[in-house]
Backbone and ligand atoms as CSV (ligand in chain L), in Angstrom:
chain,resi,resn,atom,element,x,y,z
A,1,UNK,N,N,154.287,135.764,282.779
A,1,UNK,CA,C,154.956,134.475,282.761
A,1,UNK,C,C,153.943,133.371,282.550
A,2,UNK,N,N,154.411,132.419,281.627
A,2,UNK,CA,C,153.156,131.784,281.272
A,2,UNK,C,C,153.443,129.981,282.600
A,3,UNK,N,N,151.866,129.372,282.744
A,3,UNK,CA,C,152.738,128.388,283.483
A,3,UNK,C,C,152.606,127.407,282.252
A,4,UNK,N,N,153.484,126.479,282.910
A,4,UNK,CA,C,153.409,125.368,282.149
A,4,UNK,C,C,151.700,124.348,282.606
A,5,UNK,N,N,151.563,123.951,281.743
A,5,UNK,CA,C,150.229,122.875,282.238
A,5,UNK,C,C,150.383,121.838,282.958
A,6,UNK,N,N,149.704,121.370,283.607
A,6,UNK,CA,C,150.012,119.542,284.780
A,6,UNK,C,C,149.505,119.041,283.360
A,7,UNK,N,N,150.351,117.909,283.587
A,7,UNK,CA,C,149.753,116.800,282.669
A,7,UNK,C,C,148.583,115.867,282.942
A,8,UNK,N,N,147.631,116.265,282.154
A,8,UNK,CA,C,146.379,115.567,282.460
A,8,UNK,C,C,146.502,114.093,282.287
A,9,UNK,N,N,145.742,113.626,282.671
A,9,UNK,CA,C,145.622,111.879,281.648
A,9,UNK,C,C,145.301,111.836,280.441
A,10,UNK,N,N,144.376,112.983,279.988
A,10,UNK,CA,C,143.887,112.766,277.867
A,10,UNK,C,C,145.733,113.091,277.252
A,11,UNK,N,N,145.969,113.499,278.052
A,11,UNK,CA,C,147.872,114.019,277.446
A,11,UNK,C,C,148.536,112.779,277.301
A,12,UNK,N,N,148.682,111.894,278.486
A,12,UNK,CA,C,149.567,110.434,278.556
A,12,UNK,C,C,148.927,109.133,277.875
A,13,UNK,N,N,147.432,109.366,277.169
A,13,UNK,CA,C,147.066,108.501,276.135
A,13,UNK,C,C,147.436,108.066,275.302
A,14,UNK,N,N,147.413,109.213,274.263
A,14,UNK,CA,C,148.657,108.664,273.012
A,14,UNK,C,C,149.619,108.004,273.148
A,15,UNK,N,N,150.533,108.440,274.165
A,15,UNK,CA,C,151.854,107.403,274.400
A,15,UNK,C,C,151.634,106.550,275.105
A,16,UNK,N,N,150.771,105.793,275.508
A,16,UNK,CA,C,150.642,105.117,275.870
A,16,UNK,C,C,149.913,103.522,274.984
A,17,UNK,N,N,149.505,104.368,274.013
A,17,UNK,CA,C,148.881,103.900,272.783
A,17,UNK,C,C,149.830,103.367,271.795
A,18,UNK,N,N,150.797,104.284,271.672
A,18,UNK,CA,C,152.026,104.307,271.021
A,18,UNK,C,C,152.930,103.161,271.518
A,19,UNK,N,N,153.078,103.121,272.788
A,19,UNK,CA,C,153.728,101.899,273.298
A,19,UNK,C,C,152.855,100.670,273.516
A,20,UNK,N,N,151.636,100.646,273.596
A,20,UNK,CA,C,150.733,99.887,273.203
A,20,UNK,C,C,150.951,99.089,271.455
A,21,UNK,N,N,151.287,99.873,270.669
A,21,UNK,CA,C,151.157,99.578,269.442
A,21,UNK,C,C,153.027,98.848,269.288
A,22,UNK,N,N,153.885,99.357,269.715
A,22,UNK,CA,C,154.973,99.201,269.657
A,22,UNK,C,C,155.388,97.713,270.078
A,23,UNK,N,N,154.648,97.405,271.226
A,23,UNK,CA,C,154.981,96.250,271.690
A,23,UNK,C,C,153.958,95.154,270.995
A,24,UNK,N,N,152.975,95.490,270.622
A,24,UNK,CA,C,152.179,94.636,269.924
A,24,UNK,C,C,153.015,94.120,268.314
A,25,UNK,N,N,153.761,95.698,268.157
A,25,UNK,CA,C,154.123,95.461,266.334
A,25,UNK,C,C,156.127,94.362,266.924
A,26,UNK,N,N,156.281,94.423,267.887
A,26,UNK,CA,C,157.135,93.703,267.954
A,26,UNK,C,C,156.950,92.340,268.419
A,27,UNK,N,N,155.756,91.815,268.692
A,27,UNK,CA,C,155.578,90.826,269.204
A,27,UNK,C,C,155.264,90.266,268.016
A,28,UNK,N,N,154.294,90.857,267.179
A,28,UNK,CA,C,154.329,90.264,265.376
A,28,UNK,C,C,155.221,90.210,265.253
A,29,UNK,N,N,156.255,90.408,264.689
A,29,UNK,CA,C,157.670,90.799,263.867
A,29,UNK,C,C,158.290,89.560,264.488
A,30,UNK,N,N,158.453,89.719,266.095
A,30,UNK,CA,C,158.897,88.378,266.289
A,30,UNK,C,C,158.479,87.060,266.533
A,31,UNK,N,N,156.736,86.933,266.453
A,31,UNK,CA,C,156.274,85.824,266.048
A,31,UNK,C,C,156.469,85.417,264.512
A,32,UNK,N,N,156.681,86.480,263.655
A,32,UNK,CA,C,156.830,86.044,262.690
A,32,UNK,C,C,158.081,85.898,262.042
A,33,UNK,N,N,159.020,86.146,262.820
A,33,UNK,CA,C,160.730,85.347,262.556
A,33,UNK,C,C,160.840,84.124,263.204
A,34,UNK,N,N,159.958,84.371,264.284
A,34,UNK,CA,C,159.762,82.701,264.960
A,34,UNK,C,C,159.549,81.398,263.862
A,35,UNK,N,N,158.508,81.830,262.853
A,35,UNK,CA,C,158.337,81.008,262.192
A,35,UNK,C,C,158.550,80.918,260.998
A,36,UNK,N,N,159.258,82.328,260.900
A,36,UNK,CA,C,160.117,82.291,259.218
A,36,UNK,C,C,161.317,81.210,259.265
A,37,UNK,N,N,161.918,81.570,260.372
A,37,UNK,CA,C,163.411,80.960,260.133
A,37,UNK,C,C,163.096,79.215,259.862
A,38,UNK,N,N,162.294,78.657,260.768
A,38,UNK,CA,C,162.578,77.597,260.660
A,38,UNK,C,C,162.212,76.771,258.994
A,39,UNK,N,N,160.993,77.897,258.336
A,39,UNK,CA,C,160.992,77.552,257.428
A,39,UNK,C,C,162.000,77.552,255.947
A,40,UNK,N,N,162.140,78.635,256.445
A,40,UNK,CA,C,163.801,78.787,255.552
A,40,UNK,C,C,164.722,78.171,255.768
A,41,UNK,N,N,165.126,77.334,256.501
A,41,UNK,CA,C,165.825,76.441,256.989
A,41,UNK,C,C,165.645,74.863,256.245
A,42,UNK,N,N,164.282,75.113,256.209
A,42,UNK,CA,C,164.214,73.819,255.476
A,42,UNK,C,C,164.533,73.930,253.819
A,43,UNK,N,N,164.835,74.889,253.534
A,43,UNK,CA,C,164.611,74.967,251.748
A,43,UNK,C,C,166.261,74.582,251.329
A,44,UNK,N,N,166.843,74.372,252.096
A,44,UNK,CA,C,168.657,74.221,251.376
A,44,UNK,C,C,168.079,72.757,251.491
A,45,UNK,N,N,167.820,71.726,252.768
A,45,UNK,CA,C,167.048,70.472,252.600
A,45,UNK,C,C,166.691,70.446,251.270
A,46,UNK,N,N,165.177,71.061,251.077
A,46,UNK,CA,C,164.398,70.552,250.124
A,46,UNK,C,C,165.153,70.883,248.395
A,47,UNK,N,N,166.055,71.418,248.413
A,47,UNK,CA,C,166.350,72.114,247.394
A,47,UNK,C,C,166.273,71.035,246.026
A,48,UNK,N,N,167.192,70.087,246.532
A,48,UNK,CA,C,167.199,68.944,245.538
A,48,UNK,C,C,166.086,68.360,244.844
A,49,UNK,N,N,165.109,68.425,245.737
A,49,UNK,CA,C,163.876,67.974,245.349
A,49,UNK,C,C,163.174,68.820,244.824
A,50,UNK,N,N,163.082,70.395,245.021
A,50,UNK,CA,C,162.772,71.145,244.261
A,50,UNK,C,C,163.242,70.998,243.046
A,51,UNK,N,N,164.731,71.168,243.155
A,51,UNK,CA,C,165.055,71.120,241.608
A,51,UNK,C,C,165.653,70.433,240.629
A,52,UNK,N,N,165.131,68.766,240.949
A,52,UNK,CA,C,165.306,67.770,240.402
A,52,UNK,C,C,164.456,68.198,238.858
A,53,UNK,N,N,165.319,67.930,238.159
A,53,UNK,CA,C,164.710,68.320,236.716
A,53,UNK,C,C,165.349,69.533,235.658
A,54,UNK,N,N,165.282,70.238,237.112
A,54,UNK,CA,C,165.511,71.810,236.341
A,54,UNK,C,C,166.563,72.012,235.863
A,55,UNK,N,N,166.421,72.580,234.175
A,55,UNK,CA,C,167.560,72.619,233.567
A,55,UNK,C,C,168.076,73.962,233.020
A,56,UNK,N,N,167.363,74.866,234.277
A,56,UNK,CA,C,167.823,76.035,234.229
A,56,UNK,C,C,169.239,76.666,234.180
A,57,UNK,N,N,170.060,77.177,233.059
A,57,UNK,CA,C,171.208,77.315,233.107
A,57,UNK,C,C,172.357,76.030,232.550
A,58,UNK,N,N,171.333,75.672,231.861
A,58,UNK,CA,C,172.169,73.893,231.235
A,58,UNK,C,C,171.811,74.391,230.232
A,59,UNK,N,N,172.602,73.281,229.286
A,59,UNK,CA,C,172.525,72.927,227.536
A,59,UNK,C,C,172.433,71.312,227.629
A,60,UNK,N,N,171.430,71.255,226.193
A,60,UNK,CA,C,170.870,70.092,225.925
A,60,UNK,C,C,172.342,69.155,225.355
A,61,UNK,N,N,173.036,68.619,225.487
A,61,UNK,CA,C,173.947,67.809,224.541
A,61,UNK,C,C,173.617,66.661,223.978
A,62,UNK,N,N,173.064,65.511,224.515
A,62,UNK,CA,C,172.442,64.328,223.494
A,62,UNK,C,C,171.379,63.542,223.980
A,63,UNK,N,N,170.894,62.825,223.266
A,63,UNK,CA,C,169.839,61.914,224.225
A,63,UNK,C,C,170.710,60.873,225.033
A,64,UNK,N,N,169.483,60.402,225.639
A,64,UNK,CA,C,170.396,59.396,226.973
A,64,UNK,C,C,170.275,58.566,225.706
A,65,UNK,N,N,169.359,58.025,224.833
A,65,UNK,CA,C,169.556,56.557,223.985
A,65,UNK,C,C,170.732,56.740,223.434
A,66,UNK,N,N,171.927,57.786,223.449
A,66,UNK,CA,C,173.046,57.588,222.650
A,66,UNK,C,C,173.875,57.072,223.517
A,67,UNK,N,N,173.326,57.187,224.811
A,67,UNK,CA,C,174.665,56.924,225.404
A,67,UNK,C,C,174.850,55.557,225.657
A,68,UNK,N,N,175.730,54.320,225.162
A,68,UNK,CA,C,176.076,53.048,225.499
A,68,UNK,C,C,175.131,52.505,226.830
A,69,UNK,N,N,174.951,51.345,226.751
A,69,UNK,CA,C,174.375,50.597,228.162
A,69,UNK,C,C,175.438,50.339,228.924
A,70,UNK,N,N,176.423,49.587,228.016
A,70,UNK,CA,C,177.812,49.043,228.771
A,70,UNK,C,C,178.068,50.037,229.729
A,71,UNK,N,N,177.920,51.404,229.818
A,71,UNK,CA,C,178.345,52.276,230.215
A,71,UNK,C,C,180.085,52.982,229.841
A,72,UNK,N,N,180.368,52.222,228.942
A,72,UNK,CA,C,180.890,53.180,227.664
A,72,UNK,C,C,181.180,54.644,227.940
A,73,UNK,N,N,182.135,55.760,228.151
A,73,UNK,CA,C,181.833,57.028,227.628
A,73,UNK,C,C,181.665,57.165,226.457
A,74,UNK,N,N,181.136,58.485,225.999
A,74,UNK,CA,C,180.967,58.795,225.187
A,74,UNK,C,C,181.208,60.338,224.872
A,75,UNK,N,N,182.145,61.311,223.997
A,75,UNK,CA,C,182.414,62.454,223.632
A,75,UNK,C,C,181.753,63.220,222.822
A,76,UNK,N,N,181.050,64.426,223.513
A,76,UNK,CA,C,180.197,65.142,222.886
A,76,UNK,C,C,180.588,67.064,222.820
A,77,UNK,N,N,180.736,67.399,222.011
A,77,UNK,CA,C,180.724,68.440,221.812
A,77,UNK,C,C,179.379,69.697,222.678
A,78,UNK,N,N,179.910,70.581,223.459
A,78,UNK,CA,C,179.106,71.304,223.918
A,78,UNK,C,C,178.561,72.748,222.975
A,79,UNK,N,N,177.577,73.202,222.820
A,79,UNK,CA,C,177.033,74.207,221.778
A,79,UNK,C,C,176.144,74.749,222.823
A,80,UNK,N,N,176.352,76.117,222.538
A,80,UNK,CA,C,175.550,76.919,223.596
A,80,UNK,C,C,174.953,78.204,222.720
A,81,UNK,N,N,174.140,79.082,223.006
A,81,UNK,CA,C,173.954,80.354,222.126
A,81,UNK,C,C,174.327,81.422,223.144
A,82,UNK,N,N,175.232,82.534,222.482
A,82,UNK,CA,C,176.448,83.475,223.174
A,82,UNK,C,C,175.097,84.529,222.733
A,83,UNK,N,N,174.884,85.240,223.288
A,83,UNK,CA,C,174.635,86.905,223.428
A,83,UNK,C,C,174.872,87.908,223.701
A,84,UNK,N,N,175.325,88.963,222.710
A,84,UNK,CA,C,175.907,90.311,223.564
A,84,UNK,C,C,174.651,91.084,223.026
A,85,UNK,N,N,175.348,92.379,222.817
A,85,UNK,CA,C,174.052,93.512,222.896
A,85,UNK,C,C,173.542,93.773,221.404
A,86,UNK,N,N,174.361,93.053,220.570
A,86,UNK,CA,C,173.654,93.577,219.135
A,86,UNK,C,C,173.198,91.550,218.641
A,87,UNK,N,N,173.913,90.933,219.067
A,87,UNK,CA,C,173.550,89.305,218.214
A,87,UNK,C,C,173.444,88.153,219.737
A,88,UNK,N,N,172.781,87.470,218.775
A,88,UNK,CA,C,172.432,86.368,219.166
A,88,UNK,C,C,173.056,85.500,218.333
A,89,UNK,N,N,173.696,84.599,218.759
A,89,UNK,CA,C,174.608,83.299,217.579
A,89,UNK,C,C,174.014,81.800,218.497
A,90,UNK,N,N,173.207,81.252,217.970
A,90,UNK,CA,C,172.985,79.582,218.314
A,90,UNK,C,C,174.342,78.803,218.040
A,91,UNK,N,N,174.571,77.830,218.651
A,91,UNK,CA,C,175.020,76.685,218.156
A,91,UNK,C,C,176.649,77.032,218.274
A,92,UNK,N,N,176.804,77.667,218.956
A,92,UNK,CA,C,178.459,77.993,219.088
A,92,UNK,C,C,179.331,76.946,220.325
A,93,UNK,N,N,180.354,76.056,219.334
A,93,UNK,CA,C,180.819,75.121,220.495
A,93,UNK,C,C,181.503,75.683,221.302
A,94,UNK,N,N,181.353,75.625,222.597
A,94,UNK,CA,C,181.982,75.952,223.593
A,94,UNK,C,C,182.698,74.973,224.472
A,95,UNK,N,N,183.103,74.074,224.063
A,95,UNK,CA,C,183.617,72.697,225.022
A,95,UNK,C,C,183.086,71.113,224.536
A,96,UNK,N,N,183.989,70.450,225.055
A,96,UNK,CA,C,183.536,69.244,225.365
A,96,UNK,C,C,183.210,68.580,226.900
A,97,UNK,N,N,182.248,67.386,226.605
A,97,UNK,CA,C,182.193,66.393,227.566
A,97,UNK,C,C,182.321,64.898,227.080
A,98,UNK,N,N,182.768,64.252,228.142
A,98,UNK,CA,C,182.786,63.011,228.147
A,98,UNK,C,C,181.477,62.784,228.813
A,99,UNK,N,N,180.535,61.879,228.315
A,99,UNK,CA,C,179.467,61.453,229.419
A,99,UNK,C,C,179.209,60.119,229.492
A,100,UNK,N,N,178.814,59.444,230.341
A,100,UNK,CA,C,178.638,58.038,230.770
A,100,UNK,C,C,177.218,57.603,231.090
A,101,UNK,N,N,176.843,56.290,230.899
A,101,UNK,CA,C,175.313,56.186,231.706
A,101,UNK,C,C,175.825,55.102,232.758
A,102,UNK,N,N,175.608,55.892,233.867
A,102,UNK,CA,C,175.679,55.367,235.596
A,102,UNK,C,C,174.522,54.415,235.523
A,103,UNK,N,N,173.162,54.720,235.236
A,103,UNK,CA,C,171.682,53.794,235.637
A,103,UNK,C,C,170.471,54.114,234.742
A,104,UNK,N,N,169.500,54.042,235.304
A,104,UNK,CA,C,168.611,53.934,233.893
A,104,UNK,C,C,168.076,55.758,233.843
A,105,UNK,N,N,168.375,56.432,234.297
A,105,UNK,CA,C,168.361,58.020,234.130
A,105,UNK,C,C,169.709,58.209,234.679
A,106,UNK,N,N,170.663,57.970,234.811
A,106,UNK,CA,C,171.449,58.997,235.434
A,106,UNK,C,C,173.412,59.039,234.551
A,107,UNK,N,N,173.411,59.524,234.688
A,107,UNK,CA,C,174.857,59.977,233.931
A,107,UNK,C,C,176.252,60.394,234.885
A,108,UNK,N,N,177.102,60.157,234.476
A,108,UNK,CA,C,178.526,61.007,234.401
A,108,UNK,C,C,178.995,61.923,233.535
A,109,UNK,N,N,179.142,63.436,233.971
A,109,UNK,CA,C,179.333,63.935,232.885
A,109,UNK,C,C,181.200,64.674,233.678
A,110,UNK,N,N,182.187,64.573,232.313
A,110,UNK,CA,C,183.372,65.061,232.755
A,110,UNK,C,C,183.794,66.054,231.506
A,111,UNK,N,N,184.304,67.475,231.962
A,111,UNK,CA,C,185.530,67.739,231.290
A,111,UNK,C,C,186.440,67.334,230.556
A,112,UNK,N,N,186.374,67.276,229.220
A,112,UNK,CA,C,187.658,67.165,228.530
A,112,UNK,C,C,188.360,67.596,228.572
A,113,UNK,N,N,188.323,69.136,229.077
A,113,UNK,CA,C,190.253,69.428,229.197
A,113,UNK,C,C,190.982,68.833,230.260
A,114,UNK,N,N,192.233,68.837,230.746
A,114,UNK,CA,C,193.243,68.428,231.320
A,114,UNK,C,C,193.007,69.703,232.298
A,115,UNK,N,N,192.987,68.928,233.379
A,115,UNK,CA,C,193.313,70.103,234.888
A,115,UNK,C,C,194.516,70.457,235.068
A,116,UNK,N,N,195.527,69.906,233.896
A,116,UNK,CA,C,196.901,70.401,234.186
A,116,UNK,C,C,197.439,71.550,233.755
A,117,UNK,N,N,197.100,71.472,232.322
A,117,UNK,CA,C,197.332,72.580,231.318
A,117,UNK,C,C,196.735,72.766,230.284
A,118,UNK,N,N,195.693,72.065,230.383
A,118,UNK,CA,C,194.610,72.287,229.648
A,118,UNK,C,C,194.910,71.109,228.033
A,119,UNK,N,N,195.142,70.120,228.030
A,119,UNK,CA,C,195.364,69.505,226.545
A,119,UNK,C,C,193.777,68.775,227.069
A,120,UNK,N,N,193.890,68.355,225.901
A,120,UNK,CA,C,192.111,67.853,225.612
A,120,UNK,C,C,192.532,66.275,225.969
A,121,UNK,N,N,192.020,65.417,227.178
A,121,UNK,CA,C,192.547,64.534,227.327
A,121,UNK,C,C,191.423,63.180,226.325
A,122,UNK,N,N,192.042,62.362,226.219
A,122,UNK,CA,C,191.519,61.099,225.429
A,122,UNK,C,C,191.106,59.985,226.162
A,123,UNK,N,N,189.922,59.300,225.897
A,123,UNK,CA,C,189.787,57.825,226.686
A,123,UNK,C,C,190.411,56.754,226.008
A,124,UNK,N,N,190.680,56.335,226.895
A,124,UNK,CA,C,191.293,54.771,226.758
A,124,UNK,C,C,190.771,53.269,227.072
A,125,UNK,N,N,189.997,53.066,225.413
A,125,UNK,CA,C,188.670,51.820,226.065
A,125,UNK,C,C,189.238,50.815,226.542
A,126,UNK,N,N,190.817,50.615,226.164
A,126,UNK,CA,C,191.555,49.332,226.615
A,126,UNK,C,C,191.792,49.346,227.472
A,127,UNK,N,N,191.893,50.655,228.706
A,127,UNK,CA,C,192.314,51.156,230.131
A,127,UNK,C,C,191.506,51.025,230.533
A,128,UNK,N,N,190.150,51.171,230.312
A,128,UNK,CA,C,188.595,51.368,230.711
A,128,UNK,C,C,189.396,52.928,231.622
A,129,UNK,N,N,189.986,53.909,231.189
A,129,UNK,CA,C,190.245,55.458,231.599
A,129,UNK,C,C,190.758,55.962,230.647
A,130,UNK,N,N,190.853,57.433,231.309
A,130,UNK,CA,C,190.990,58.521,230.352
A,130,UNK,C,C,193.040,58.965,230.430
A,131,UNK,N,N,193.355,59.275,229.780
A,131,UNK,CA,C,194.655,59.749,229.981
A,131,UNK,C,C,195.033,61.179,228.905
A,132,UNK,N,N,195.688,61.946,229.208
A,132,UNK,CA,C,196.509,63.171,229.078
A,132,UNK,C,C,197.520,62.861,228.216
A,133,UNK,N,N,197.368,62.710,226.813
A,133,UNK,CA,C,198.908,62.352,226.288
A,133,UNK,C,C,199.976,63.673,226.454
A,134,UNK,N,N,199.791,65.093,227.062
A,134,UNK,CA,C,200.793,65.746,226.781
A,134,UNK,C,C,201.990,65.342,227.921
A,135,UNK,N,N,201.138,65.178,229.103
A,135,UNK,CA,C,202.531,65.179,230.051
A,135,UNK,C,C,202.001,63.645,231.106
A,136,UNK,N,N,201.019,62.764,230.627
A,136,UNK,CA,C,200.696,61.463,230.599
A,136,UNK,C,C,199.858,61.676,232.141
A,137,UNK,N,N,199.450,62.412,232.528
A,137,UNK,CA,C,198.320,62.666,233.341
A,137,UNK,C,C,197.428,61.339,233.049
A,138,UNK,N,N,196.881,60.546,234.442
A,138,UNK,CA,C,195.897,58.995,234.076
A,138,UNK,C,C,194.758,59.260,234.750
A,139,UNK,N,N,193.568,58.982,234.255
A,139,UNK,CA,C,192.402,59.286,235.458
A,139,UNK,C,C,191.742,58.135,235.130
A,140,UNK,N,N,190.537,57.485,236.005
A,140,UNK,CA,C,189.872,56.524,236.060
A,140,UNK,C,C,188.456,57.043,235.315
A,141,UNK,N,N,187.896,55.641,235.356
A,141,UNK,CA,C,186.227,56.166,234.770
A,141,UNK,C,C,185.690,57.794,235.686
A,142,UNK,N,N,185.694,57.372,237.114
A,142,UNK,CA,C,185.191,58.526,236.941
A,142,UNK,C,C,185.566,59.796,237.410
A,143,UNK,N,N,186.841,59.915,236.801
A,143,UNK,CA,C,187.367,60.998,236.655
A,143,UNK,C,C,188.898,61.587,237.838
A,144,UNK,N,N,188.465,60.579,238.760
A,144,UNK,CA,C,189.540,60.588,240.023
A,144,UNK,C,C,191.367,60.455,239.452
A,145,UNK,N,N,192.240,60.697,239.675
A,145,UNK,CA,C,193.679,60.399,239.194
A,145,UNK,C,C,194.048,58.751,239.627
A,146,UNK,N,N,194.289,58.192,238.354
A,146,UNK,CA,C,194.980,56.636,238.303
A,146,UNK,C,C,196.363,56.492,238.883
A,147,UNK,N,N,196.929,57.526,237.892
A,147,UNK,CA,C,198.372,57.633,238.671
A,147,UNK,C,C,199.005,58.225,239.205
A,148,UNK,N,N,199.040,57.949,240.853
A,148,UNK,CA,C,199.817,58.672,241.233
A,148,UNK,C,C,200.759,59.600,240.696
A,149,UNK,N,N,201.545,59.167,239.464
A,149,UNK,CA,C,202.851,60.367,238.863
A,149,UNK,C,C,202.305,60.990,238.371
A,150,UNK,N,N,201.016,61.211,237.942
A,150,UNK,CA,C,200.445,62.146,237.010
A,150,UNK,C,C,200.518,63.260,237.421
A,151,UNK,N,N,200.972,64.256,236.496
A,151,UNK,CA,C,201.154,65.430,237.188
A,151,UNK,C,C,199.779,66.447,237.284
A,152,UNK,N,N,198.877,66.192,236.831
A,152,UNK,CA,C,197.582,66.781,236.985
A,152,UNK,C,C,197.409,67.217,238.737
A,153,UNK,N,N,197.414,68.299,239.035
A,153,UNK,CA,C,197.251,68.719,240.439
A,153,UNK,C,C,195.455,68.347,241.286
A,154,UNK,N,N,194.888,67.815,240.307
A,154,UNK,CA,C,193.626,67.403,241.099
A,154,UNK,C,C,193.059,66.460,239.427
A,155,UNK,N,N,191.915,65.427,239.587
A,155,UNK,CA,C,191.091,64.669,238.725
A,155,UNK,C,C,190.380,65.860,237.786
A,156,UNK,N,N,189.923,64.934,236.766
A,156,UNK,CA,C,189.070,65.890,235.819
A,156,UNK,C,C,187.868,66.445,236.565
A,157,UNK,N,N,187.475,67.333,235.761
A,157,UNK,CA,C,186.184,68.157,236.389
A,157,UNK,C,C,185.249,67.609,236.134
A,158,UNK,N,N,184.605,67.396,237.306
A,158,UNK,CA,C,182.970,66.616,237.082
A,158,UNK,C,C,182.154,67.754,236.471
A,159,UNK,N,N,181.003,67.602,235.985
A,159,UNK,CA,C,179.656,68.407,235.773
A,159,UNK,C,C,178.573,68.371,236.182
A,160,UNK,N,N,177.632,69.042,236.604
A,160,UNK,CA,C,176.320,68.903,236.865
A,160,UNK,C,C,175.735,68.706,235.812
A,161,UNK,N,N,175.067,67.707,235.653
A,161,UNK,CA,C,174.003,67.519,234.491
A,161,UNK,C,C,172.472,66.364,235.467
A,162,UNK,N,N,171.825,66.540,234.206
A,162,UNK,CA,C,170.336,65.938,234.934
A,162,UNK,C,C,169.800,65.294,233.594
A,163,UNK,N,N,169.024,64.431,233.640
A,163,UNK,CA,C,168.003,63.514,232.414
A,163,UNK,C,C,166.866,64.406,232.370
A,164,UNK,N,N,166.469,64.765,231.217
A,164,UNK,CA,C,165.001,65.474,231.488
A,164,UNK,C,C,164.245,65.060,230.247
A,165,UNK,N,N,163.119,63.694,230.062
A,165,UNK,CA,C,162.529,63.361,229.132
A,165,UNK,C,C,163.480,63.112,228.092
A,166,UNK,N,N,163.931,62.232,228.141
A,166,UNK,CA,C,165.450,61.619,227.674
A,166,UNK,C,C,166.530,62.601,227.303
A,167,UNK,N,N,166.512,63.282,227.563
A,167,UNK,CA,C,167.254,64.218,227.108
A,167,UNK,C,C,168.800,64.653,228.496
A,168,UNK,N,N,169.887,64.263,227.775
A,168,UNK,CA,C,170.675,64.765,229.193
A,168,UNK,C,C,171.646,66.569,228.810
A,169,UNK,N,N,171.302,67.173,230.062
A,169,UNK,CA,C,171.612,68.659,230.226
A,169,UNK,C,C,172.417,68.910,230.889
A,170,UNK,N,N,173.379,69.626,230.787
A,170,UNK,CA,C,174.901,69.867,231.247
A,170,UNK,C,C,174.677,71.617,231.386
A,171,UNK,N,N,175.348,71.707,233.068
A,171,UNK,CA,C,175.659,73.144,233.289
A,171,UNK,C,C,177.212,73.105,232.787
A,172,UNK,N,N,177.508,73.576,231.413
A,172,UNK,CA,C,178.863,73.301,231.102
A,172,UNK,C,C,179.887,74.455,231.932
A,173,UNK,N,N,181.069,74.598,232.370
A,173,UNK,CA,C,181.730,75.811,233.175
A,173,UNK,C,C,183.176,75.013,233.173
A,174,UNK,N,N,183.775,76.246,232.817
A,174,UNK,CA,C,185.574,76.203,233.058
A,174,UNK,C,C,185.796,76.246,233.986
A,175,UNK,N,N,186.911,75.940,234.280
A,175,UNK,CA,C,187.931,75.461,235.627
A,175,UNK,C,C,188.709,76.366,235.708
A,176,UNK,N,N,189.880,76.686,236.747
A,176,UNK,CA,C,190.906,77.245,236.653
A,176,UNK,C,C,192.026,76.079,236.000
A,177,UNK,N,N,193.162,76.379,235.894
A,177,UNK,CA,C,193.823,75.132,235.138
A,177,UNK,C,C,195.387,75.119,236.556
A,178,UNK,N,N,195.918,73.498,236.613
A,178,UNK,CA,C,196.824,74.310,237.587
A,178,UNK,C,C,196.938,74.135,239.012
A,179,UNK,N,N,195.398,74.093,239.326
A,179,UNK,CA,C,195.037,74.175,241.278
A,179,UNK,C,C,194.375,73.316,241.421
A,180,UNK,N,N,195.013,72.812,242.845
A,180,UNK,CA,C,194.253,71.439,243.071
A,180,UNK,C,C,192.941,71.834,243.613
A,181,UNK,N,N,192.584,73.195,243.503
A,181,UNK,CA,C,191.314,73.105,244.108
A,181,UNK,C,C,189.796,73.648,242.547
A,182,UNK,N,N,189.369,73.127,242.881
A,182,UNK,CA,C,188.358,73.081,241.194
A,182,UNK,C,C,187.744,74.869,241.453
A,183,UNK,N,N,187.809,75.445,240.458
A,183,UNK,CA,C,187.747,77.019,240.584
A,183,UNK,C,C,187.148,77.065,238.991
A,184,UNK,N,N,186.228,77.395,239.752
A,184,UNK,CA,C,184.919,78.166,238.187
A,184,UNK,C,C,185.222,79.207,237.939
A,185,UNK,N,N,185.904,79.522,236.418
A,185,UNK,CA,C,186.191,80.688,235.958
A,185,UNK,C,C,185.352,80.820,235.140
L,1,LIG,S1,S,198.113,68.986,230.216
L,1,LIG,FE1,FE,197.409,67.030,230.747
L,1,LIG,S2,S,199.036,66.181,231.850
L,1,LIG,FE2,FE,199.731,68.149,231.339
C-alpha cells in the first residue's frame, strides 16, 4: 500500500505563486479599466472636434462661392461613383439637394424629395420656402412644415454636410417616405 506524501512547503509554492500572479494580473486589468473607461468616455465628447472636416463617406457637390450670400437656396444635383464587383461608374446622379449658406463656412443642406410620397418638391423665392406641388405639402427655409394642412407626416430631410477648403460635402442618404420619424434606408 503506497502512502500518500505530507505536503511539504516546496509543494504549496507554486500555488501560491500562482495566486500571487493572479491577483497581481487582476489588479492590472483593473487598474487598467480604471483608466480606460474614463478615457473612452471622453471620445463621443471629443468626436466633433475630431471630425470636423472629415469628409469621409460624403460627395463633393459645389463650391461654397456658388452658393448666394443672400442666403438664397440653391439646387444641386448629387453624383456619386456606384461599385459592384465587375465596374466602377463615376458621376452617376443619385439625388438632389437644396443647399443654403447659413455663415461664412457653413451651410444648409435639404432633401429634395417630399417626405410624403416622394414628388421632388420646388422652392418658392416669393415664399422665401419650399412647397410640394403634388398634394401642396409647405416647408420653411429650413426645412421645418409651414403648414399645418400639409400633409407631409414630418419636414424635409436635413443632411450632414461640412465646408472643406471651399468645397461643400454632403453625406447624401434616403429616407423612408410616409413616417414621421426620419428612417435611413
Ligand atoms: S408628395 Fe409632397 S405633399 Fe404629397
Amino acid at each position: 500500500m503506497s502512502e500518500r506524501p505530507s505536503t511539504a512547503p516546496s509543494d504549496t509554492a507554486p500555488s501560491d505563486r500562482r495566486t500571487f500572479v493572479s491577483k497581481v494580473s487582476a489588479a492590472v486589468i483593473g487598474g487598467l479599466i480604471t483608466i480606460a473607461a474614463p478615457i473612452a468616455g471622453l471620445f463621443p465628447i471629443l468626436d466633433p472636434l475630431r471630425r470636423r472636416g472629415d469628409t469621409r463617406g460624403m460627395v463633393r457637390v459645389t463650391a461654397f462661392a456658388a452658393l448666394p450670400e443672400s442666403g438664397e437656396p440653391r439646387k444641386f444635383p448629387v453624383l456619386d461613383t456606384l461599385v459592384d464587383a465587375w465596374n466602377r461608374t463615376d458621376n452617376v446622379p443619385v439625388g438632389s439637394v437644396y443647399i443654403q449658406r447659413t455663415g461664412d463656412d457653413s451651410v444648409r443642406v435639404l432633401h429634395t424629395t417630399c417626405p410624403h410620397l416622394g414628388c421632388s418638391v420646388g422652392y418658392n423665392a416669393a415664399g422665401r420656402g419650399y412647397f410640394c406641388p403634388c398634394h401642396k405639402s409647405s416647408f420653411a427655409l429650413d426645412g421645418t412644415i409651414a403648414d399645418p394642412k400639409s400633409p407631409s407626416p414630418r419636414g424635409m430631410d436635413p443632411l450632414e454636410a461640412v465646408v472643406r477648403d471651399g468645397e461643400v460635402w454632403v453625406k447624401f442618404q434616403n429616407f423612408r417616405k410616409g413616417s414621421p420619424e426620419r428612417i435611413a434606408v
